[in-house]
N, C-alpha and C positions, 0 to 999 in steps of 0.2 A: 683490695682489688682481686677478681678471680685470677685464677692461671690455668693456663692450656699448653697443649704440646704438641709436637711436628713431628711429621714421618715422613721420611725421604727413601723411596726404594731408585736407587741409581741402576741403571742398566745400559749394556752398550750403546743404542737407540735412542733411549728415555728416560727422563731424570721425571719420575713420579711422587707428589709430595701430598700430603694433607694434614691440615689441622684438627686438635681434636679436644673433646673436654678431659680435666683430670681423671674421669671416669674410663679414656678411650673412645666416647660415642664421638666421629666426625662426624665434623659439618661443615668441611669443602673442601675439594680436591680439585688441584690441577698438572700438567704435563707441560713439558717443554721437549726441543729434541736434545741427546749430550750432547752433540759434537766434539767428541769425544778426540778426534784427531788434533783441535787445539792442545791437548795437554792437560796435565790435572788441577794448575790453577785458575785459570781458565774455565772450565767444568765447575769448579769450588764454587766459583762467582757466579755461575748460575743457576746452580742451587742456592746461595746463599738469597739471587734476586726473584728467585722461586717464589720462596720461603715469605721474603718480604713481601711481593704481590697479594700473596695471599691471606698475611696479615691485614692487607690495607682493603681486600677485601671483607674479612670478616667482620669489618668495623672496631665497634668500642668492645672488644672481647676481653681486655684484661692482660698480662705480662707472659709472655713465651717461658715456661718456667725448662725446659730443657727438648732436646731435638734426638732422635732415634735413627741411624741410617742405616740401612741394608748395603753392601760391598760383594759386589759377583766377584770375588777373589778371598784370596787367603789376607786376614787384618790382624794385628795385635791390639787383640779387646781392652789390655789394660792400659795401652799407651792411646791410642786410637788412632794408631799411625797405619796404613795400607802398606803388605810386604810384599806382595805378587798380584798382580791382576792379570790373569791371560790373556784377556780379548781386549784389554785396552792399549792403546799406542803407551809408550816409554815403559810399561807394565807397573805401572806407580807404587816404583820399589821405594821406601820410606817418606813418603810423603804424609805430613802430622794432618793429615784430614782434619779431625775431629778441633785441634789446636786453632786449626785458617777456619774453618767457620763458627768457630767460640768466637775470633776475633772479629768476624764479622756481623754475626748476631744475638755478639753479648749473652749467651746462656751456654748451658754445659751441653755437650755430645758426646752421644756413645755410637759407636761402628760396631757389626758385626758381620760375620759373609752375610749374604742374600738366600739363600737357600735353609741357614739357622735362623733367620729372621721369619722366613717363612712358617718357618717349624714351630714356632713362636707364636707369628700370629693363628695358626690354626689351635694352639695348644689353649690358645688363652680366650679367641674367640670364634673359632670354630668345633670342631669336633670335641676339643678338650673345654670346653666353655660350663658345660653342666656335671663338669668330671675331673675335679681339683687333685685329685691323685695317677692322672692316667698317664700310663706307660704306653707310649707310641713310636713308631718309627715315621718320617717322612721321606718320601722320593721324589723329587722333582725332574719330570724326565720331559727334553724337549731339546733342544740344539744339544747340548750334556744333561748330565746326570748326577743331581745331585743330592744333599739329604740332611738329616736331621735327628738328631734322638731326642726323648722326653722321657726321663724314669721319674714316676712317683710324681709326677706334676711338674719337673723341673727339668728345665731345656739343660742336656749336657754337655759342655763344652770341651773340656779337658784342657791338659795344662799350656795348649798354643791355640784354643780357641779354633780347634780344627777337627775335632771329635763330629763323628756322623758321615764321613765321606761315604755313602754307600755306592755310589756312581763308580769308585774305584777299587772294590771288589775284585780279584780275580776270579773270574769265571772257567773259561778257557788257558790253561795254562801256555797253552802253544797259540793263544788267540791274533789276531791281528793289534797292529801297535795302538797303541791308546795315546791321546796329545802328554797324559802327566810322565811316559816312559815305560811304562807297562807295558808287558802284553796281557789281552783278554780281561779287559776291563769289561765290568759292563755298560761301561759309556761307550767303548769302542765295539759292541756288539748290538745295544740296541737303545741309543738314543735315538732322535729325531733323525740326524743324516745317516746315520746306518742303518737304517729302516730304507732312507730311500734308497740309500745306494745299491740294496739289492730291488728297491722295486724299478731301479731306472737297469740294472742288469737282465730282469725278468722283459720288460717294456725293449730294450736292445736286441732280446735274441728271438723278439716273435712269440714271445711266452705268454705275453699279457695282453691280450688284446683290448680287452674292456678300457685297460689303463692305457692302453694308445688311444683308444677312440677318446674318451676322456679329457684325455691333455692334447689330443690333436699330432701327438707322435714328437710331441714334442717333453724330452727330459728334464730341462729347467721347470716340469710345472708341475715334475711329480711333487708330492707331499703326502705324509702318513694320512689326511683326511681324502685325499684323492684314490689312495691305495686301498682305504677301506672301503668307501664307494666301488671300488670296482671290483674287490672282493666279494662284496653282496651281491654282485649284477653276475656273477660268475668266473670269477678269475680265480681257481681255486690254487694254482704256485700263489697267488699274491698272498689270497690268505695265508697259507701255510707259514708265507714270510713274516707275514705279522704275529701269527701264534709261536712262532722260534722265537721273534723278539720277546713277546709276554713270554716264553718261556722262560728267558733267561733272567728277565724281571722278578719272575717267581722264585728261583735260584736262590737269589739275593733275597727275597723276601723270607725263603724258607731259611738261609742262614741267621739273618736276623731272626726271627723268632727261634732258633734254636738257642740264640745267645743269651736274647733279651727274655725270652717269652713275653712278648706287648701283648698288649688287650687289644690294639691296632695297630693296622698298616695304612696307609693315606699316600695317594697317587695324586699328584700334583703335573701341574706343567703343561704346555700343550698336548701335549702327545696323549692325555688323559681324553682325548679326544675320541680315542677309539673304540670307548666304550666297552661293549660286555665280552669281546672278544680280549681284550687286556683282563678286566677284572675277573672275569670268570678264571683264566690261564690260569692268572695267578691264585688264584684262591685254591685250583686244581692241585698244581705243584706245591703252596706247603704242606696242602692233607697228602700227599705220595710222600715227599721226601721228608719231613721233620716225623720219626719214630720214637722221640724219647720220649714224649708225652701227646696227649690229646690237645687237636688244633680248632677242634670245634668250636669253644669259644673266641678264637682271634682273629677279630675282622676283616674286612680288607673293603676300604672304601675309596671314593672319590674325595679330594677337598670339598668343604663345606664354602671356602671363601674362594676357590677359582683365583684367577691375576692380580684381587684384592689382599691376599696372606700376605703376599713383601710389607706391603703399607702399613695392614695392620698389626705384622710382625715389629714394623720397626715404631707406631706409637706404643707398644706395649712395652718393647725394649727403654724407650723413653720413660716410661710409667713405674717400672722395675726398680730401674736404677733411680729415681726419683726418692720411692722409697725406702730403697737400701739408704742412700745418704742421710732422709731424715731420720735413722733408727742409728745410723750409725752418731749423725749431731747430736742424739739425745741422749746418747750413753755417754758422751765424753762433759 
């Protein structure tokens, strides 16, 4: 009998899942909402009733040979227990994730954050897909900011499975507070809501008109795609505030590649919305600031997989560990 494998990207909102062949290639996906306020066992069961829907849709396909899950928090990879979630209610401190849905769908699981799952699946099927050795960074930038490394071909974790945070960077050392306790993150300079909250400051003091006309003067409707819209129509504080943001993006880009020297940079996330005014900044800011060597060669692109990377981050994770264990069954 063949085997297949599951990918479950959990997110505050949406518990995103799909099946896919040993190879990685899906062939179906579906969504639920978290509700996330139930609690984490709760949430468990319905991913785990996800997961089965979609078995009983794909038909006679064969035995679920192990499940991959992406965790918008900090996880213990080797236990597969969840140790902090920020955004989620009780913050699902020790809860055995991976153990409650072994018991529920009979196969093995592996956890990992949601932003290295990411990392992952771009490494494996996007950007890094014809490039078995590529060195990359990822940024996921949209409500936070988060990320990802890849040396040599291999997603790196470090010894809490928490390696890549590039979202928490000091930028600003005197910066505004950041949610981890920092100041001058650059989550807390130019994620998603820090983008607007100067564009809803600009839109406040009569600065921005386009972005009043826009949103009807009304601040609940700003958002970084609304901002750039009104930037091209002629709002040129707005722009300005969006080129600070890509600048500080840059920042971080150019530190990373001063550390790592990648072959790439990959801009995830919604906020990747803004187009060439992001990627250009950025590409700006590492050739000014990185002096030790030549930056010519180091890309800086958009995701190749867009809101698809969690999923395909986490069949690959599935797929991985798959075959670590059969390498590791054969030597004993």
């Amino acid at each position: 009998m063949s085997q297949f494998l599951a990918g479950v990207d959990l997110g505050g909102t949406s518990i995103k899942a799909a099946l896919a062949s040993g190879t990685g290639e899906i062939f179906v996906t579906d969504s639920v909402p978290t509700e996330s306020h139930a609690g984490p066992v709760p949430v468990i069961e319905r991913i785990a009733a996800l997961v089965r829907r979609l078995i009983s849709q794909g038909g006679n396909i064969g035995s679920l040979a192990g499940i991959g899950v992406g965790i918008p928090g900090l996880v213990d990879v080797s236990t597969g227990t969840t140790q902090f979630l920020p955004n989620m209610p009780t913050q699902w401190r020790n809860v055995p994730v991976a153990a409650l849905l072994r018991e529920r769908l009979g196969c093995p699981v592996w956890l990992l954050n949601d932003v290295r799952t990411a990392t992952l699946g771009e490494l494996r099927y996007g950007h890094g897909k014809a490039s078995p050795r590529l060195t990359m960074a990822f940024f996921s930038i949209g409500t936070g900011i988060g990320g990802g490394v890849a040396i040599d071909g291999q997603l790196r974790l470090g010894p809490l499975g928490a390696a890549g945070e590039l979202g928490h960077q000091t930028i600003l050392p005197d910066g505004p507070r950041c949610g981890c306790g920092n100041r001058g993150c650059l989550e807390a300079l130019a994620s998603g809501p820090a983008m607007i909250g100067e564009g809803v400051r600009l839109l406040r003091n009569g600065l921005a008109p386009r972005l009043h006309e826009l949103v009807d003067g009304n601040a609940d409707r700003v958002t970084p795609r609304e901002m750039l819209i009104a930037a091209n129509a002629g709002d040129e504080l707005v722009r300005e505030a969006l080129v600070q943001a890509a600048t500080y993006i840059g920042i971080a880009a150019a530190n990373v590649v001063t550390i790592l020297h990648p072959e790439l940079i990959v801009l995830g996330g919604g906020v990747a919305e803004l187009g060439d005014i992001l990627i250009t900044q950025v590409r700006r800011v590492i050739q000014d600031r990185v002096g030790m060597f030549p930056t010519d060669h180091v890309r800086v692109e958009y995701s190749r997989l867009g809101d698809r990377a969690g999923l395909a981050g986490a069949i690959a994770l599935a797929q991985e560990n798959i075959a670590i264990s059969a390498t590791s069954g054969s030597r004993t």
